[in-house]
VOGU-3710 file (C-alpha; in Angstrom, 3 decimals, decimal comma):
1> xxxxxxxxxx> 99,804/88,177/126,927  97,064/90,674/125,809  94,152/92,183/127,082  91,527/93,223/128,546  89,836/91,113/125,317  86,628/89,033/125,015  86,409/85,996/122,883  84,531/87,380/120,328  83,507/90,950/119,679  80,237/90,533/121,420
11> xxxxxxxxxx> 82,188/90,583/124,820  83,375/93,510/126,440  86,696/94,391/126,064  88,980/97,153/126,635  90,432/98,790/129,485  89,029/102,446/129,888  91,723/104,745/130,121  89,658/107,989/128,830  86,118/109,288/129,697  85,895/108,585/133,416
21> xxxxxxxxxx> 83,226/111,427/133,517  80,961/109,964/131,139  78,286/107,235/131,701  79,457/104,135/129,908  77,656/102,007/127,588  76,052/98,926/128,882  77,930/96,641/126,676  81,349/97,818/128,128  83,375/97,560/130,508  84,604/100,187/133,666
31> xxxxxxxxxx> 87,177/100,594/135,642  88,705/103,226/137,951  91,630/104,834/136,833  94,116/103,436/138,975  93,924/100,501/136,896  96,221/102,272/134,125  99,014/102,579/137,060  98,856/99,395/138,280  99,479/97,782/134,722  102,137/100,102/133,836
41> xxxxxxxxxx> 104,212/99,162/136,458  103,254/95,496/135,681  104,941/96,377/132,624  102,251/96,331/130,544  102,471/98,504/126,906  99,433/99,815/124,724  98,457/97,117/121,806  95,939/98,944/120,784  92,794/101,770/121,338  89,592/101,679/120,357
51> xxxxxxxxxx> 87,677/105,091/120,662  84,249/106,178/121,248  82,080/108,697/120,095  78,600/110,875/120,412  77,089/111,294/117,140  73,963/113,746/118,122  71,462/113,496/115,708  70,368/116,588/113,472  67,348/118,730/112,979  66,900/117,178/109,322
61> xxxxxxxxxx> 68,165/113,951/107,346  71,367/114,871/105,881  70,522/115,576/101,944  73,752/114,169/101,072  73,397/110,832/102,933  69,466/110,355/101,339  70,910/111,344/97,849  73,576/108,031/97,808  70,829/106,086/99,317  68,247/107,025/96,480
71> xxxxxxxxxx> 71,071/106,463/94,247  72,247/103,211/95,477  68,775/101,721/95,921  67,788/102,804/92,249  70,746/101,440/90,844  71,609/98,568/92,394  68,135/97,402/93,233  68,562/97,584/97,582  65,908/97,092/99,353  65,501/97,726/103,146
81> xxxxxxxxxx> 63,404/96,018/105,126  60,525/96,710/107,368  59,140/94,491/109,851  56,276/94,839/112,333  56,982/91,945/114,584  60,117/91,009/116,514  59,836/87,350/115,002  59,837/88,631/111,145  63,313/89,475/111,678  64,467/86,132/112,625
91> xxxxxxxxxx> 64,660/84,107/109,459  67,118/86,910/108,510  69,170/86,576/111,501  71,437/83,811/111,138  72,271/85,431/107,779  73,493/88,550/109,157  75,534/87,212/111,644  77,061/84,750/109,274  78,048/87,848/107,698  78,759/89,957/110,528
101> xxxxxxxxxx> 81,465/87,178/110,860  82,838/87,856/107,157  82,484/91,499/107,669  84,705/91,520/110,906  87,187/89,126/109,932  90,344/91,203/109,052  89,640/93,463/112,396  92,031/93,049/115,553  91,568/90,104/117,884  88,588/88,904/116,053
111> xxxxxxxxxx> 87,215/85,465/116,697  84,281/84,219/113,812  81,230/83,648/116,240  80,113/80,054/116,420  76,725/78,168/115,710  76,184/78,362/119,388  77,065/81,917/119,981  74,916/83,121/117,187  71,975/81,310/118,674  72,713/83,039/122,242
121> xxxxxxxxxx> 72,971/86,744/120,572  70,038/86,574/118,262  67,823/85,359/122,086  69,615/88,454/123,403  68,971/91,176/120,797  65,586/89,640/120,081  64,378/90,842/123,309  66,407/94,461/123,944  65,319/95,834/119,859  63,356/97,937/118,978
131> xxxxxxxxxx> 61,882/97,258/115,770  62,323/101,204/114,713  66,380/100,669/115,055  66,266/97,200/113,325  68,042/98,183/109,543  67,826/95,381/106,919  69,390/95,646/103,527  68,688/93,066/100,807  70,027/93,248/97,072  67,607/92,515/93,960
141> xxxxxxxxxx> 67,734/88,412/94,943  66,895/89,173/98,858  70,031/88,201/100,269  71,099/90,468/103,133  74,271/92,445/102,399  74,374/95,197/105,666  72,558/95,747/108,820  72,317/98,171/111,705  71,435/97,276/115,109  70,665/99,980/117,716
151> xxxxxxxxxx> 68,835/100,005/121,104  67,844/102,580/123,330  70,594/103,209/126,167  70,139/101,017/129,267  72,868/102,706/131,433  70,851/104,626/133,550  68,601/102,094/134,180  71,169/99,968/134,812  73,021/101,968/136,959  70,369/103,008/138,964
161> xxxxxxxxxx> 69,898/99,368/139,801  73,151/98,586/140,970  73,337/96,002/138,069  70,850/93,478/139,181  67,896/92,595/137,805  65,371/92,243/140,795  63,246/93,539/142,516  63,266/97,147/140,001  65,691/96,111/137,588  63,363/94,572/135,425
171> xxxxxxxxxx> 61,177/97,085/135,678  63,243/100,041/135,198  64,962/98,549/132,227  61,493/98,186/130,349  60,464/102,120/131,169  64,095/103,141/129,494  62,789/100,494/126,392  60,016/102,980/125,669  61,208/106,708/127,156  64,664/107,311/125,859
181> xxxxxxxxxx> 66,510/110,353/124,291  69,740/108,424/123,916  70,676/105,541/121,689  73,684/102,839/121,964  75,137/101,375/118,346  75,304/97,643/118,447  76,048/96,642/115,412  76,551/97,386/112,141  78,130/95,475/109,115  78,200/95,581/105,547
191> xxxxxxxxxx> 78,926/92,514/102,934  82,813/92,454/102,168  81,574/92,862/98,353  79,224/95,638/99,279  81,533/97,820/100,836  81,823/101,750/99,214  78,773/100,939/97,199  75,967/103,202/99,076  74,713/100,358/101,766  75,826/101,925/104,195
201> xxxxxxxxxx> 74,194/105,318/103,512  70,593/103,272/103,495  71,244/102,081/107,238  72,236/105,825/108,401  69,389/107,091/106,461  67,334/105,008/107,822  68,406/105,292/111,654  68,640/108,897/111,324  64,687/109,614/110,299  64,003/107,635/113,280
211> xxxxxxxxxx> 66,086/109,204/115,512  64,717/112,505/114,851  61,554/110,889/115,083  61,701/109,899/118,229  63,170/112,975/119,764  66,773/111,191/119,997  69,258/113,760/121,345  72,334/111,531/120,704  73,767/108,015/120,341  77,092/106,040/121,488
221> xxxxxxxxxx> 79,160/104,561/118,461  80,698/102,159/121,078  84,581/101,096/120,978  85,761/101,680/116,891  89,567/100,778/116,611  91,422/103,636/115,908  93,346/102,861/113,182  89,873/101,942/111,347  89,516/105,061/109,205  87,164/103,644/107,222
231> xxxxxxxxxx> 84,198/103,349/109,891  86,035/106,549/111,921  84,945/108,292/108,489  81,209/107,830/108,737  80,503/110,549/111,634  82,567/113,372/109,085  78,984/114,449/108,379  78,241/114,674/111,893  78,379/116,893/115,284  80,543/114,746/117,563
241> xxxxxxxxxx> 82,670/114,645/120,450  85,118/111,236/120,817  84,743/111,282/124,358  85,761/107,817/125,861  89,140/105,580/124,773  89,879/101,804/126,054  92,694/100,206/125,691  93,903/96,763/125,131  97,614/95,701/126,692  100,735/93,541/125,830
251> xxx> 103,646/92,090/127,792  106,469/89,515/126,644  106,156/86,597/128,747
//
């Protein structure tokens, strides 16, 4: 028996076991910290721990990051995309899922999403992004090989509205749309055969022009397993503080 785990990766998971203080994402789960107690003297054991982080965004674009993205894109022909309506993205959505799904694969307790499930998430995104944290990147034939989802936090808004949606839910959710200073990570993925070949450094370039654009003080990685050095690795460049930890248990049965 394991868990706290979702079906896929699009469903919370986790126990919280770290970070009690700080205001969780609205893609995850809570718990008080009892919850720990009462599970170890279920006799549940640790399976694994996935970590979270704030990355806060810098005065500048990091010269380093923009110097493998010029490199990459003049190379290898990369191209990211820019879109000015929410339903331009679409056509490219099923692709990146399909290869969010490829992308994920070898990662703990992950389940490929289905036809269905895609269809639900790309209704669901569609209608929280913001077309400013939408990151697209297509080689020289316009297939997509990475992407970068990120949204403007919710959890205030959220939590000031006890979780429901009516009669100010709604409402309040749409204000923290449009006056943020915080930012939640979504997603991000790169193309198995991609990987270590500068796509990533065209999504962080990308997000972090905007971010200092728009006055962005911060944003939340989200739960990264912590044995996964590789995307662990990407906030080196960065002021951060790993500041939440969930868990996942185990128990013979």
């Amino acid at each position: 028996m394991i868990g706290p785990i979702g079906f896929s990766d699009l469903d919370k998971q986790g126990l919280l076991v770290e970070g009690f203080d700080q205001m969780g994402m609205f893609i995850t789960l809570y718990n008080h910290p009892y919850y720990m107690e009462h599970l170890a003297q279920l006799g549940f054991m640790k399976d694994v721990d996935w970590v979270e982080y704030k990355v806060f965004v810098p005065e500048q674009p990091d010269p380093r990051i923009e110097r493998v993205c010029d490199l990459a894109c003049k190379r290898n022909g990369y191209e990211l995309l820019t879109f000015k309506r929410k339903k331009q993205v679409i056509p490219y959505a099923w692709e990146m899922f399909h290869m969010y799904n490829d992308s994920f694969a070898e990662l703990y307790g992950f389940c490929p999403l289905s036809d269905g499930q895609i269809e639900m998430a790309i209704k669901q995104f569609i209608s929280l992004v913001s077309l400013d944290y939408v990151s697209i990147v297509v080689d020289k034939n316009k297939q997509v090989i990475g992407f970068g989802i990120m949204v403007p936090s919710l959890s205030e808004a959220v939590k000031k509205s006890n979780g429901r949606l009516l009669p100010f839910g709604l409402l309040r959710i749409t204000r923290a749309l449009r006056n943020y200073d915080v930012l939640d990570m979504y997603l991000i993925a790169v193309k198995p055969e991609f990987l270590g070949r500068g796509v990533n450094a065209v999504i962080m370039n990308e997000g972090i022009k905007k971010a200092i654009a728009n006055k962005v003080k911060y944003a939340e990685t989200g739960p990264e397993l912590e044995h996964n050095n590789k995307v662990r690795s990407q906030w080196k460049s960065f002021d951060t503080v790993q500041h939440k930890r969930r868990r996942c248990y185990t128990k013979s049965i």
